[in-house]
C-alpha positions in Angstrom: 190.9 69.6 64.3 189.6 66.5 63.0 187.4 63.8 64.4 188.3 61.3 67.2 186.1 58.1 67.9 185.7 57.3 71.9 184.0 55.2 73.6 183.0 56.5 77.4 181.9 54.9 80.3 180.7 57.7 82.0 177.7 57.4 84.4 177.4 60.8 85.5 178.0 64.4 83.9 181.2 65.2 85.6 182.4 62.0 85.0 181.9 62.7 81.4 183.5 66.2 81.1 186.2 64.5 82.5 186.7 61.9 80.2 186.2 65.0 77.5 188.7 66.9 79.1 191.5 64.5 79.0 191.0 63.8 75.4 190.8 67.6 74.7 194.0 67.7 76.3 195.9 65.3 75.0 194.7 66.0 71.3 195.6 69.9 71.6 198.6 69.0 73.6 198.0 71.6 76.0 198.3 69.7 80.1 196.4 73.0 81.4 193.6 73.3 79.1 190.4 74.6 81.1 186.7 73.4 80.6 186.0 77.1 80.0 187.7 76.6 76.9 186.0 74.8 74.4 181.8 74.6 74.4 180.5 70.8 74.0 177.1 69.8 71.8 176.1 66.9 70.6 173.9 65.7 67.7 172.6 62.2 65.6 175.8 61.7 63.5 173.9 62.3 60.1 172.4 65.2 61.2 172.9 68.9 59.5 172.2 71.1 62.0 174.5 72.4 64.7 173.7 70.8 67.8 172.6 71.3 71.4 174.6 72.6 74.2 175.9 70.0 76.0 177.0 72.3 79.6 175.4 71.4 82.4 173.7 68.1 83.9 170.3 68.3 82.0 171.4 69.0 78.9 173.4 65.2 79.6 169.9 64.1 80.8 169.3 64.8 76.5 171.9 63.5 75.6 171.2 60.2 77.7 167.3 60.6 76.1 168.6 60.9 72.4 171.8 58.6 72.6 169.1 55.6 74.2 166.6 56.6 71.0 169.2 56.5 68.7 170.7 53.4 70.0 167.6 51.6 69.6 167.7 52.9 65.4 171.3 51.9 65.0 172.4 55.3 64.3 175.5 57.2 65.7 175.7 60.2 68.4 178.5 63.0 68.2 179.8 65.0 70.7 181.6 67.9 69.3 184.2 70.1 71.3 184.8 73.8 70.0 187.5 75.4 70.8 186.7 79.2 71.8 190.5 80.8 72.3 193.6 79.0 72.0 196.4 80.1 74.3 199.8 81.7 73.1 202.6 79.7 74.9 205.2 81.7 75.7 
């Protein structure tokens, strides 16, 4: 799938895996995709590597750490959305 530039205003982590979730929906087109799904990671947007883990609230503690950091060096943080099985509709 390619890439999608948002913008979230998402003070807490299930406020943000919300936010995810609706855009993972309506880009797959799928209204009953699950959060067990896809996995989440997020990285610096130049970076090569493949990103950390992005499930559970102190992993966006990191992200809140790194995304500040990088702010402050005008560089770009990803989130990335994975999908793990896609559903057969019947």
């Amino acid at each position: 799938m390619p890439g999608k530039w948002l913008t979230f205003d998402a003070s807490t982590f299930e406020k943000f895996v919300t936010q995810i979730q609706k855009y993972v929906r309506s880009m797959m087109n799928i209204d009953d995709i699950d959060q067990t799904e896809y996995s989440l990671t997020f990285k610096s947007a130049k970076s090569n590597g493949e990103g950390l883990e992005l499930s559970e609230l102190k992993d966006f503690e990191k992200l809140l750490n790194e995304y500040e950091k990088l702010l402050k060096a005008k560089k770009e943080i990803v989130v990335i959305a994975k999908m793990k099985v896609m559903k057969q509709k019947n």
